[in-house]
C-alpha positions as CSV (number, residue, x, y, z in Angstrom):
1,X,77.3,146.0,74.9
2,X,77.7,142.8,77.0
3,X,78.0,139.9,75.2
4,X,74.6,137.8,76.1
5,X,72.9,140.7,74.7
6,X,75.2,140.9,71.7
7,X,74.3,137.0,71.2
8,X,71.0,137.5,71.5
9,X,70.7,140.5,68.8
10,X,73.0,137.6,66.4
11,X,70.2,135.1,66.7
12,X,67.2,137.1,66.9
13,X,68.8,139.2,63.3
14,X,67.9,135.6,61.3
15,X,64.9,135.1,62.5
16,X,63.8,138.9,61.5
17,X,65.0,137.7,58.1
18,X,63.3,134.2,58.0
19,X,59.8,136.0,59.1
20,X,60.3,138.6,56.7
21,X,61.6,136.7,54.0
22,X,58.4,134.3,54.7
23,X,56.4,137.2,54.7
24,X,57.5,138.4,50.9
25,X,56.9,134.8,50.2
26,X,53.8,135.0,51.1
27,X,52.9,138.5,49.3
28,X,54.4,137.3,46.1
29,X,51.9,134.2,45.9
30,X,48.6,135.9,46.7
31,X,49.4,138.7,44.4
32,X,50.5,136.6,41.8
33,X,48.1,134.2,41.7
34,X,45.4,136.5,42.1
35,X,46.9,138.0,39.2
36,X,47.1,135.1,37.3
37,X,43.6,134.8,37.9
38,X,42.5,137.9,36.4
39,X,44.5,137.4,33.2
40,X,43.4,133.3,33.0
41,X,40.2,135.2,32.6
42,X,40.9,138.2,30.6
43,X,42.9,135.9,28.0
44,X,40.2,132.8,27.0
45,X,38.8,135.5,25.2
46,X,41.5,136.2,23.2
47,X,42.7,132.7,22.7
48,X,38.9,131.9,21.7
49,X,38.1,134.5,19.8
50,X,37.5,132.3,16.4
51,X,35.1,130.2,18.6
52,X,33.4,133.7,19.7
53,X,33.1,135.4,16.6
54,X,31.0,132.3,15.0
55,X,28.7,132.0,18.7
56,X,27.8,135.7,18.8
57,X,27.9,137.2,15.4
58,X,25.6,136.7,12.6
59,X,28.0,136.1,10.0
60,X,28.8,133.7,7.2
61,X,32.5,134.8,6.5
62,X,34.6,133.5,9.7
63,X,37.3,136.6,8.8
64,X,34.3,139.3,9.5
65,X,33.2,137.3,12.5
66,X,36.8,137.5,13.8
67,X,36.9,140.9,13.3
68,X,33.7,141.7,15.6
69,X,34.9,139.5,18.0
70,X,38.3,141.6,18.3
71,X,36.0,144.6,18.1
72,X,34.1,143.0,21.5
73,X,37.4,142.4,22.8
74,X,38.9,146.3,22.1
75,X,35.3,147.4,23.7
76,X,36.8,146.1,27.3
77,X,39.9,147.7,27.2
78,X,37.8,151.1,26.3
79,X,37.2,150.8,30.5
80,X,40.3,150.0,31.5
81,X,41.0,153.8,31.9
82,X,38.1,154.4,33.5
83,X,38.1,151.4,35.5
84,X,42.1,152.7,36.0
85,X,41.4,156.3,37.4
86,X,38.3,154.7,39.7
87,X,40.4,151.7,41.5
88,X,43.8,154.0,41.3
89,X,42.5,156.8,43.0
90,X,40.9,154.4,45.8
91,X,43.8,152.4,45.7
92,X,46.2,155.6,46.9
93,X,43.6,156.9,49.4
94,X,42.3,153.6,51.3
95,X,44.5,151.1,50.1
96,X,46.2,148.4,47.7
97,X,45.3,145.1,49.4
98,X,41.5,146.2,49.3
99,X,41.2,147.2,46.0
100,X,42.9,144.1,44.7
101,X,40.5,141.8,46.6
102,X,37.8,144.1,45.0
103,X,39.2,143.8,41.0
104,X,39.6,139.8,41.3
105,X,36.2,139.6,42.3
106,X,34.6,141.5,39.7
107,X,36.7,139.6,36.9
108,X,36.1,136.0,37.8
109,X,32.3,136.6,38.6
110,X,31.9,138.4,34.5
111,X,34.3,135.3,32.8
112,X,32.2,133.2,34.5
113,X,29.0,134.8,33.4
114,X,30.8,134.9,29.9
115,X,30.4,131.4,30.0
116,X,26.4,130.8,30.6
117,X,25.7,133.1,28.0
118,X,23.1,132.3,25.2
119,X,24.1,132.5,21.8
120,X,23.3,135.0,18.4
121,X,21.5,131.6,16.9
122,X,19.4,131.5,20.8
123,X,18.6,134.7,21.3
124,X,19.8,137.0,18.6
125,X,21.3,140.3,19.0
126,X,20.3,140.4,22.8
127,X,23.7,137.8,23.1
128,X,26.2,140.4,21.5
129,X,24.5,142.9,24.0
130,X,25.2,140.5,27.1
131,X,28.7,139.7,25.7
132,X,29.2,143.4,25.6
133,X,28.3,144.2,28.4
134,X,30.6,141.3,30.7
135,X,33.1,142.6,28.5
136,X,33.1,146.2,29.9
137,X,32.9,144.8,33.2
138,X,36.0,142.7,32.6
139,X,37.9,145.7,31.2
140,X,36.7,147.8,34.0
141,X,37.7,145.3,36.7
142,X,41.4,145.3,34.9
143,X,41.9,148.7,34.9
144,X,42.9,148.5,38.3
145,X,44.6,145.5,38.7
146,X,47.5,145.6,37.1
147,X,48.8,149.0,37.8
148,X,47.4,147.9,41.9
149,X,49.7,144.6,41.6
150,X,52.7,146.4,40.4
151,X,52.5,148.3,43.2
152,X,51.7,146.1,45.9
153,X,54.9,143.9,45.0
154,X,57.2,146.9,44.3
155,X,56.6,148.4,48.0
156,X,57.1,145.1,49.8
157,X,60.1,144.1,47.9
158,X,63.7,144.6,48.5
159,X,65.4,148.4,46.4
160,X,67.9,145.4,45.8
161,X,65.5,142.9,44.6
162,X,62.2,145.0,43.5
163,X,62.8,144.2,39.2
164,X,62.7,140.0,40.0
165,X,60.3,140.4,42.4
166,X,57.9,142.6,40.4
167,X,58.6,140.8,37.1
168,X,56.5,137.9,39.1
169,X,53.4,139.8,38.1
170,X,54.4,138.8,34.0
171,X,55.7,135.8,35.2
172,X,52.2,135.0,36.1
173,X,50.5,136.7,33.6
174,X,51.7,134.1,31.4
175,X,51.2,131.7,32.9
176,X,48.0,132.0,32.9
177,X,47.7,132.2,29.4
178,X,49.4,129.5,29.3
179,X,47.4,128.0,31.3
180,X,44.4,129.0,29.3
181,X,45.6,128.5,26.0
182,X,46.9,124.5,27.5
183,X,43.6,123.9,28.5
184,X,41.6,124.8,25.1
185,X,44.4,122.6,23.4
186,X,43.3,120.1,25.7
187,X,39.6,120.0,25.3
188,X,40.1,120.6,21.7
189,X,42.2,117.7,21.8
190,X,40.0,115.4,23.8
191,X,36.7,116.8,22.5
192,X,37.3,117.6,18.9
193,X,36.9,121.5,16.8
194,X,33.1,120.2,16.6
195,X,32.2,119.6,20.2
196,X,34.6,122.6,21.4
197,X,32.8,125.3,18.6
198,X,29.5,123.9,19.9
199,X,29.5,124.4,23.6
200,X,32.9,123.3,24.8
201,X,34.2,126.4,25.1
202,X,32.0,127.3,27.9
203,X,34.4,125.2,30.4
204,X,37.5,127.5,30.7
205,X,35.0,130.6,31.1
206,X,33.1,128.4,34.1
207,X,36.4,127.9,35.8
208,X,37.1,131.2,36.6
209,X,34.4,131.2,39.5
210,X,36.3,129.0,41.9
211,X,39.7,130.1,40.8
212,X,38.3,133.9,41.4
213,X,37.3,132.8,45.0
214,X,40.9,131.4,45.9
215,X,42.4,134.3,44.9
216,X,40.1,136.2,47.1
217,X,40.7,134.4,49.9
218,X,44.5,134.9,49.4
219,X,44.3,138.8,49.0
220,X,42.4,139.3,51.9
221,X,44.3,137.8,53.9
222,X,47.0,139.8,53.6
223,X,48.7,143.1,54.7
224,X,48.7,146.4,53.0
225,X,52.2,147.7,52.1
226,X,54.9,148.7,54.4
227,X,54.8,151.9,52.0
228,X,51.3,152.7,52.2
229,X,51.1,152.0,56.2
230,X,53.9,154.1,57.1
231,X,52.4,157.3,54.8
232,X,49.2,156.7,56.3
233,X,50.6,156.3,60.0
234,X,51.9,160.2,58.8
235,X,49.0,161.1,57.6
236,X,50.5,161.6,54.4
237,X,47.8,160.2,52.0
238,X,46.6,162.4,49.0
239,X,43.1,163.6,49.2
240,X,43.1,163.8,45.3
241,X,45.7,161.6,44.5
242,X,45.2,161.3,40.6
243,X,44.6,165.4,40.4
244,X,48.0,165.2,42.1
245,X,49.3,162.9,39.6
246,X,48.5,165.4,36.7
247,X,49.3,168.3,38.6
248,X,52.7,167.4,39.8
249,X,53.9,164.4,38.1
250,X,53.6,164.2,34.2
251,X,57.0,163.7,33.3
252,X,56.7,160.0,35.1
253,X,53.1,160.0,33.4
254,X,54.5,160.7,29.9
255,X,57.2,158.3,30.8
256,X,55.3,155.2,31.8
257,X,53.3,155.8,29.1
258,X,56.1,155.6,26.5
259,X,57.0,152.3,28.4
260,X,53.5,151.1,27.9
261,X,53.7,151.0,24.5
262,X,55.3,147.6,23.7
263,X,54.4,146.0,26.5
264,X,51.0,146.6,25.8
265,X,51.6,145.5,21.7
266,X,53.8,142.6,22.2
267,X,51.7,141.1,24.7
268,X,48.6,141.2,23.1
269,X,50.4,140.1,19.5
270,X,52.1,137.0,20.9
271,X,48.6,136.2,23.5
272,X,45.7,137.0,21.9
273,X,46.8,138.0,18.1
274,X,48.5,134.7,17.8
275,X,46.1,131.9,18.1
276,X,43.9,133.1,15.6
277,X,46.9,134.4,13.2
278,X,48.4,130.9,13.0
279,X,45.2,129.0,12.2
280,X,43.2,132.0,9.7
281,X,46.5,133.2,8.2
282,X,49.2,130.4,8.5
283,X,47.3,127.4,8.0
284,X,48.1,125.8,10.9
285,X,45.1,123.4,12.0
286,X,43.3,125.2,15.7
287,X,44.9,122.4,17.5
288,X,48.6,123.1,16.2
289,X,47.8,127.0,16.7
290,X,46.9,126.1,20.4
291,X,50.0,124.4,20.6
292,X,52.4,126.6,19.4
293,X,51.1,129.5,21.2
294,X,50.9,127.6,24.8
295,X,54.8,126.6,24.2
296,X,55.7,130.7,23.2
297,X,54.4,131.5,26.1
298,X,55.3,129.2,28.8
299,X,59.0,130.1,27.4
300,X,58.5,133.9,28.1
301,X,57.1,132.5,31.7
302,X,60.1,130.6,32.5
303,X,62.7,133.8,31.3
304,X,61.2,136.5,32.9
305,X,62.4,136.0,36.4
306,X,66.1,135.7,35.1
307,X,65.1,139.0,33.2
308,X,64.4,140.7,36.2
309,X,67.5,139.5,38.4
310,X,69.6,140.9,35.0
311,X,67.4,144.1,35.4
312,X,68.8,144.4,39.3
313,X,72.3,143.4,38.4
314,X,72.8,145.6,35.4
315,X,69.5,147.9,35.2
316,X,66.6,148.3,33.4
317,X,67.6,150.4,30.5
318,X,69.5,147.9,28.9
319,X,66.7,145.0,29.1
320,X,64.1,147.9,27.7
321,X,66.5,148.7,25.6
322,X,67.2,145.0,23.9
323,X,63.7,144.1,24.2
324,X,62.4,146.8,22.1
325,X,65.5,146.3,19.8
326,X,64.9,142.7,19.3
327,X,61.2,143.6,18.0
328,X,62.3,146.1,15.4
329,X,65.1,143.9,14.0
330,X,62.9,140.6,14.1
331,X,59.1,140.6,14.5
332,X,58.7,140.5,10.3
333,X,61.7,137.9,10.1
334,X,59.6,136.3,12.7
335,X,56.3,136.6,10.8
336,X,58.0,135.2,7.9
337,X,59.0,132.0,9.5
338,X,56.3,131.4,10.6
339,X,54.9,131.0,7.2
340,X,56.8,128.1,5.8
341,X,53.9,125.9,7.7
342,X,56.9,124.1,9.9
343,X,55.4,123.9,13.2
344,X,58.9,123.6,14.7
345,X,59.8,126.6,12.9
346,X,57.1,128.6,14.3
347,X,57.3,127.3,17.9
348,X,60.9,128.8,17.1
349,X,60.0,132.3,15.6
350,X,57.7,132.6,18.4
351,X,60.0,132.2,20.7
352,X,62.4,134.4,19.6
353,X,59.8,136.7,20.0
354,X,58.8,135.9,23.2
355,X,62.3,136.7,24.4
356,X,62.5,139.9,23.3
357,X,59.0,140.7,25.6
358,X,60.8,139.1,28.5
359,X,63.7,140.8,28.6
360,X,61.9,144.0,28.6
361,X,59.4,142.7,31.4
362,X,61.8,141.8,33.2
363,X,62.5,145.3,33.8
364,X,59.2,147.4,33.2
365,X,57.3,146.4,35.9
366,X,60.1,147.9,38.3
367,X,61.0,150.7,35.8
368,X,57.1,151.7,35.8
369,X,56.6,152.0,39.8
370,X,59.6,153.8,40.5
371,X,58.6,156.6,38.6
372,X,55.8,158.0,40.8
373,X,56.3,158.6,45.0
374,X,54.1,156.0,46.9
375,X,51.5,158.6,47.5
376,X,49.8,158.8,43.7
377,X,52.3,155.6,43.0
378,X,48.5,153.4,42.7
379,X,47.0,155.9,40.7
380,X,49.8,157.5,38.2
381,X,50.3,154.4,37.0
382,X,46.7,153.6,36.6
383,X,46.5,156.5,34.8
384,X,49.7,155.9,32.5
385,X,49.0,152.1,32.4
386,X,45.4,151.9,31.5
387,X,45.4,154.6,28.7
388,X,48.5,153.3,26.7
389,X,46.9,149.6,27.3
390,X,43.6,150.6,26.0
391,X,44.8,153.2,23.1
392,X,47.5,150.8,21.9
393,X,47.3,147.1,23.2
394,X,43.1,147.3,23.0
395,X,42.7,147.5,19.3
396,X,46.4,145.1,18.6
397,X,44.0,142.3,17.6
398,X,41.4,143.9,15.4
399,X,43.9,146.4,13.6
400,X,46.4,143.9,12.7
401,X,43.5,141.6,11.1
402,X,42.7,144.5,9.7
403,X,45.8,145.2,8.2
404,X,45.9,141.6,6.8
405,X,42.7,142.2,5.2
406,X,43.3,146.2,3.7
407,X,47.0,145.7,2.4
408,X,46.4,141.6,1.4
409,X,49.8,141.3,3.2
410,X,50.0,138.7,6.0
411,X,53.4,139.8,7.6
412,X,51.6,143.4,8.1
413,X,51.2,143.2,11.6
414,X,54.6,143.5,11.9
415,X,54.8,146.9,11.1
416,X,52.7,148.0,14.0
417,X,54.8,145.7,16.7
418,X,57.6,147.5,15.0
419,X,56.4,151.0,15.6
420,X,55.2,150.3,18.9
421,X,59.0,149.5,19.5
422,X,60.2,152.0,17.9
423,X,58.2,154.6,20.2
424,X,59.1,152.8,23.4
425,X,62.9,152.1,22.1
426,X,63.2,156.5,22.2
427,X,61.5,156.7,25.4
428,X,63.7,154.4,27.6
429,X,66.8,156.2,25.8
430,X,65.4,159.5,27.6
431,X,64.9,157.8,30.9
432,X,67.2,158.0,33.9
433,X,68.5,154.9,35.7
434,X,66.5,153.9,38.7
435,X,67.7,150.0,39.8
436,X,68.2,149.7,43.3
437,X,67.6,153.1,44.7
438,X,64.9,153.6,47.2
439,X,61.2,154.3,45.5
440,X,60.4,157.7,46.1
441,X,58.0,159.4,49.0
């Protein structure tokens, strides 16, 4: 090779990498803030859910109103499954960036809705209905975007690289609780308990209509996956990619399932479980519960990344691993701590616990889409993901109240974040190693 040619290949070989590099740049921040969309949405419900009980219930006991409203909130992730086997088998069969412009849509447009709604002492019965019924749309809508997000990231990104990169999608996640749970500390801080009960929690839900249209506007404006284009460009696509899935595939179903478990627990204890815990159970004023929750989580936010890089560095069995440890040895400990009525104590216990969720995000996201070959990769894990979520992170906020309320024993919802880590803890121990080899085809 002459050597003009040879110096021409040296320059143009950064360049490749500074496109491409901009390119994953660019992927990372639609999906990711389209995703943080969807969850700023789906978790003001959670974090509000005192407010909501008392707006759309006829009830005089605050516990029992709690309790419906948790019951409302299980009712969405019923059609996450649904909305999971719908959006995954379009998803492997016309696309990833379509379908994700598609579920962001449909999310931000109900939360918004969610927040015009009249109330039970307006309208009666007919407002539980229309509460209902956004939240079915809202669960639907999810059921395909998180499973569709993993994928997305894990087929652009780096066998190297793919646990920090896909870990983003948590990273996000909470950070838009955070984000969410911030900004009803803040109102409730500038607008009082009084003023927020009585109509200001409408504002986060209105938000979500322009923050759904910028992350619109970023997902369609992107490319589809260098994995999805090349199997199409072979014309390797599944006709019936989630009768494929259960056909061909359900040792990565029964896997991702077991992976599920957790993830699905320990998010919804420390996001949507929390808030309400501190203030009903550990006498913590709403506005110290805000707080304590929105500092948890931004920690988690700022350790998963370096979670993920340790997950490419050393693999993703021993994050799982000391994630789901960390749960069994501490969540009651935690619980306990929390207690004492110490707020810098429970910012503490929760972040203790927050840590032990990161370290095994850091991992699963990664861990989850390697599991399937890019042709049902959408749609086996919208399978695995959705039914797990729904069947154990859907009813995480109504069983532990409920737990509170049939044994009289407020650390009881430790048990079930213990069991939950328990079943995931014997799952990863079965699983093989998969950092940083290619995703299967």
């Amino acid at each position: 090779m002459t050597q003009p040619v040879q110096q021409s290949l040296d320059r143009a070989a950064p360049q490749e990498h500074s496109v491409a590099a901009r390119k994953l740049r660019k992927v990372l921040l639609a999906t990711g803030v389209g995703h943080f969309v969807e969850w700023f949405d789906f978790g003001l419900y959670g974090t509000l859910a005192a407010i909501i009980g008392l707006q759309f219930f006829q009830s005089g006991d605050p516990s029992v109103a709690l309790l419906s409203s948790f019951a409302v909130f299980g009712a969405g992730f019923i059609m996450r499954p649904l909305g999971g086997l719908y959006f995954g088998s379009l998803g492997d069969r016309v696309g990833r960036q379509k379908i994700l412009a598609t579920v962001i849509l449909l999310t931000s447009g109900a939360t918004f809705v969610m927040g015009l709604l009249p109330t039970y002492h307006q309208i009666g019965i007919t407002a539980t209905v229309l509460l209902v019924i956004t939240r079915l749309v809202q669960g639907f809508a999810a059921g395909g975007e998180s499973s569709g997000a993993t994928t997305f990231l894990a087929e652009y990104a780096p066998d190297a690289r793919r646990g920090y990169f896909t870990c983003w999608i948590d990273n996000f996640g909470f950070m838009a609780f955070v984000a969410g749970s911030g900004l009803v500390f803040l109102l409730t801080a500038l607008l009082g308990e009084g003023a927020m009960s009585d109509w200001g929690w409408r504002i986060p839900f209105l938000i979500a209509g322009p923050l759904g249209w910028v992350g619109l506007y970023l997902r369609k404006h992107l490319e589809d996956s260098p994995e999805f284009l090349a199997m199409a460009k072979l014309g390797k696509k599944e006709a019936a990619p989630l009768r494929t899935a259960v056909k061909t595939a359900w040792g990565a179903l029964l896997f991702c399932v077991g992976f599920v478990v957790i993830k699905a627990v320990g998010h919804w204890t420390l996001q949507t479980f929390m808030p309400s815990y501190l203030a009903t159970q550990m006498h913590f004023s709403k506005l110290d519960a805000y707080a304590i929750t929105t500092i948890g989580l931004f920690g988690i936010a700022i350790l998963v990344p370096f979670m993920g890089l340790l997950s490419d560095k050393y693999g993703r069995k021993p994050l799982m691993l000391a994630g789901c440890g960390g749960f069994i040895l501490f969540s009651y400990p935690a619980m306990m701590v929390m207690a004492n009525g110490n707020m810098l104590s429970a910012v503490l216990a929760m972040l203790m616990l927050g840590a032990f969720i990161a370290a095994f995000d850091g991992a699963c996201s990664a861990a989850m889409a390697e599991l399937f070959p890019t042709r049902i990769r959408y749609g086996g894990l919208s399978i695995a993901y959705n039914f797990a979520v729904a069947f154990f992170g859907g009813i995480t906020p109504w069983f532990s109240v409920w737990l509170i309320t049939s044994t009289g024993n407020p650390f009881s919802p430790a048990f079930y974040v213990m069991g939950a880590a328990l079943i995931t803890f014997l799952t990863v121990m079965r699983a093989k190693e998969t950092a940083g080899l290619p995703l299967k085809r």
